[in-house]
C-alpha positions in Angstrom: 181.8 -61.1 2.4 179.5 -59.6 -0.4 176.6 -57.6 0.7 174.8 -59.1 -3.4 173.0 -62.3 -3.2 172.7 -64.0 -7.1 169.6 -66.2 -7.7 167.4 -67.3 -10.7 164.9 -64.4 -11.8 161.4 -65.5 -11.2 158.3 -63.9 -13.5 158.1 -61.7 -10.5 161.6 -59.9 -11.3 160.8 -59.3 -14.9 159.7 -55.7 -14.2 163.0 -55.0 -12.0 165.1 -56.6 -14.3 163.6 -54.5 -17.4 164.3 -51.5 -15.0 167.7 -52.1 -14.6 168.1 -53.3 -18.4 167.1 -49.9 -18.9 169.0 -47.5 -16.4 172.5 -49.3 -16.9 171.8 -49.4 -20.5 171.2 -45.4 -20.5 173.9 -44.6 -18.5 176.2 -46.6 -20.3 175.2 -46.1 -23.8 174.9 -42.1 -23.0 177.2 -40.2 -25.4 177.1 -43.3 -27.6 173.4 -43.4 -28.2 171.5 -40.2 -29.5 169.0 -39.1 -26.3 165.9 -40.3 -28.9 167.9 -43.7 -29.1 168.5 -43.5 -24.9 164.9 -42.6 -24.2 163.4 -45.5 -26.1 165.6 -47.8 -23.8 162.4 -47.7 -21.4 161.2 -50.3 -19.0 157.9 -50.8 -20.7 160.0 -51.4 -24.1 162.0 -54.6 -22.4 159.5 -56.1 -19.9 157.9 -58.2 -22.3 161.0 -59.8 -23.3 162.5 -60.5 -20.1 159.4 -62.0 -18.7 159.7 -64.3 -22.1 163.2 -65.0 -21.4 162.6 -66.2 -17.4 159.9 -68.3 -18.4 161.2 -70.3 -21.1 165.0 -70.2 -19.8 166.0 -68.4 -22.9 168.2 -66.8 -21.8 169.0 -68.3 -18.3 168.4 -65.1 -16.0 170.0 -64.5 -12.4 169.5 -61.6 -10.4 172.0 -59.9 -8.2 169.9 -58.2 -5.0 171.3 -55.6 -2.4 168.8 -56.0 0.3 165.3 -56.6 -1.0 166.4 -54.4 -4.3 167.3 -56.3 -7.8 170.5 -54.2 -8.5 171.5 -56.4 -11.4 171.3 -59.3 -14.0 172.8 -61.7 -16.4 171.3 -63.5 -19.1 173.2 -66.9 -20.8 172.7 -69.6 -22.2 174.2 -71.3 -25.6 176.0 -69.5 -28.1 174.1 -67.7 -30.6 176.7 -67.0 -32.9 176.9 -69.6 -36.2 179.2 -72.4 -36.5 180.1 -72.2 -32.3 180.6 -75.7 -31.2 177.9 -76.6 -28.6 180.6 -76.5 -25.5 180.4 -72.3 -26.4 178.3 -70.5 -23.6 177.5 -67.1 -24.2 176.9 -64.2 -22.1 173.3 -62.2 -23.7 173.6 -59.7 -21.6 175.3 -57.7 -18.1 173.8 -55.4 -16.7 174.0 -53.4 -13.0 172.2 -50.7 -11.9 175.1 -47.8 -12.2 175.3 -47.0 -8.8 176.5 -50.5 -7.8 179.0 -50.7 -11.0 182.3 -51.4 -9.2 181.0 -52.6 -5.8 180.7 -56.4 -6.4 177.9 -57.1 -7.9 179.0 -57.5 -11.8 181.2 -60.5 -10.4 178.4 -62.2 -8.3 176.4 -62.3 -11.3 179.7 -63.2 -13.7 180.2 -66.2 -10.7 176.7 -67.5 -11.3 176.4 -67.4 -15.1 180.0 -69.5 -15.3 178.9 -71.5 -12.6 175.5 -72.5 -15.2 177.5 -72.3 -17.5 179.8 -74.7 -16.3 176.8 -76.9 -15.4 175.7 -77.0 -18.6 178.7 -79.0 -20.2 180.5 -75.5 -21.8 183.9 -74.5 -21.6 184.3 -71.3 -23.2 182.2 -68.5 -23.2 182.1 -65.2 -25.2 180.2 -62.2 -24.9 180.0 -59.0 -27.6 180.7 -55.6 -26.1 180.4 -52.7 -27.8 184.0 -51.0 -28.6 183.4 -48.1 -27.4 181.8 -48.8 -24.3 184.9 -49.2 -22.0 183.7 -49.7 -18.8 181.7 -52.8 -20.1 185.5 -53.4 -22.1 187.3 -53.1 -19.0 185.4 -55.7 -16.5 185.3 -58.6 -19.3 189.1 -57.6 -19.7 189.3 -57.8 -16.0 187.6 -61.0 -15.9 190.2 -62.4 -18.3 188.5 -62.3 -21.5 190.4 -61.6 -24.4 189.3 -59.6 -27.9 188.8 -61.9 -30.9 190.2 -59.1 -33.2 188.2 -61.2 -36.3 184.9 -60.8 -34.9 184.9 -57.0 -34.9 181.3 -55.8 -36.8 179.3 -53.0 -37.3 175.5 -53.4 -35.5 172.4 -51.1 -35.1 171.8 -49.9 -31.6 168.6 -48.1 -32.0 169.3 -45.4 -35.4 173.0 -45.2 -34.3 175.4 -48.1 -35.8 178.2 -49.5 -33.4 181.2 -51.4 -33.7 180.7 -54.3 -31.4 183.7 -57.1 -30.9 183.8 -60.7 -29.0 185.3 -61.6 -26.4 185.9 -65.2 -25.2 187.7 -67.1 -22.4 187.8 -70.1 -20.5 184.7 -71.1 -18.2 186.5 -72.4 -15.7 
C-alpha cells in the first residue's frame, strides 16, 4: 500500500503546489536551464497561476500528500494542441518534489489524472516533455507512452530554447 494520498487541490494548496512547481522544476531543469533561468522558477512567480488554474478547473489539479505535506501535482484537462479531436486529454504538467521522485507518488498522481481523464469521455492522452530531460522521458516511457517523432519542436524555457517532443498513449 502507498504511503501518497491523490486528491483535488483546493485554493488552499495553491502556494504548495507553486512550491513544488518550483523545486522539481529546478532540480530537474538544472544543467538544462542557465541558474538566471532556474532562479526565476520561484514560488512567488507561479502562485498566481495555479490558484487561477484550481479555481476555474483549468487545468484540473490533484495533489499527491505524504502525511500532511503536498509532495506533488498534476494538472490536465483537454488537449491544447490544434486540430486534437476532443477525446485527446492532455497532461499540463507533472511535477514531484525531488525527494519523493521514484517512491510512488508520480504514479498516484498519473492514476488520478487518467482516472479524470477517463471520466471526461477521452481516450488518449499526450503530454510534451522536454528531450533532454530524461528522467521526466523515462517515467512517461515507463508509463507506456510512446514518442510522436513528428511533433518534435523547438520552445523557450526562460532565455534558453529546448527541444520538447509528444508523447501519447492510451487512457485506459
Amino acid at each position: 500500500m502507498s504511503d501518497y494520498e491523490v486528491r483535488p487541490a483546493t485554493m488552499r494548496d495553491a502556494k504548495a503546489v507553486a512550491e513544488v512547481h518550483a523545486l522539481s522544476a529546478k532540480a530537474a531543469y538544472e544543467g538544462i536551464l542557465s541558474e538566471d533561468d532556474l532562479r526565476v522558477l520561484a514560488p512567488a512567480s507561479r502562485e498566481a497561476k495555479w490558484r487561477e488554474a484550481i479555481e476555474f478547473s483549468e487545468p484540473q489539479v490533484h495533489v499527491v500528500t505524504h502525511g500532511s505535506e503536498i509532495v506533488g501535482f498534476v494538472g490536465f484537462d483537454r488537449s491544447r494542441d490544434p486540430k486534437t479531436p476532443p477525446t485527446t486529454g492532455e497532461i499540463w504538467a507533472i511535477y514531484v518534489k525531488p525527494e519523493h521522485w521514484g517512491k510512488g507518488a508520480g504514479v498516484a498522481l498519473w492514476d488520478a489524472a487518467r482516472e479524470g481523464l477517463a471520466e471526461e469521455g477521452c481516450t488518449t492522452v499526450t503530454i510534451w516533455v522536454p528531450l533532454r530531460n530524461d528522467r521526466a522521458m523515462r517515467f512517461h516511457e515507463l508509463a507506456g507512452f510512446k514518442r510522436e517523432m513528428k511533433t518534435a519542436k523547438t520552445t523557450a524555457l526562460g532565455t534558453v530554447r529546448v527541444e520538447e517532443i509528444r508523447l501519447k498513449r492510451a487512457v485506459d
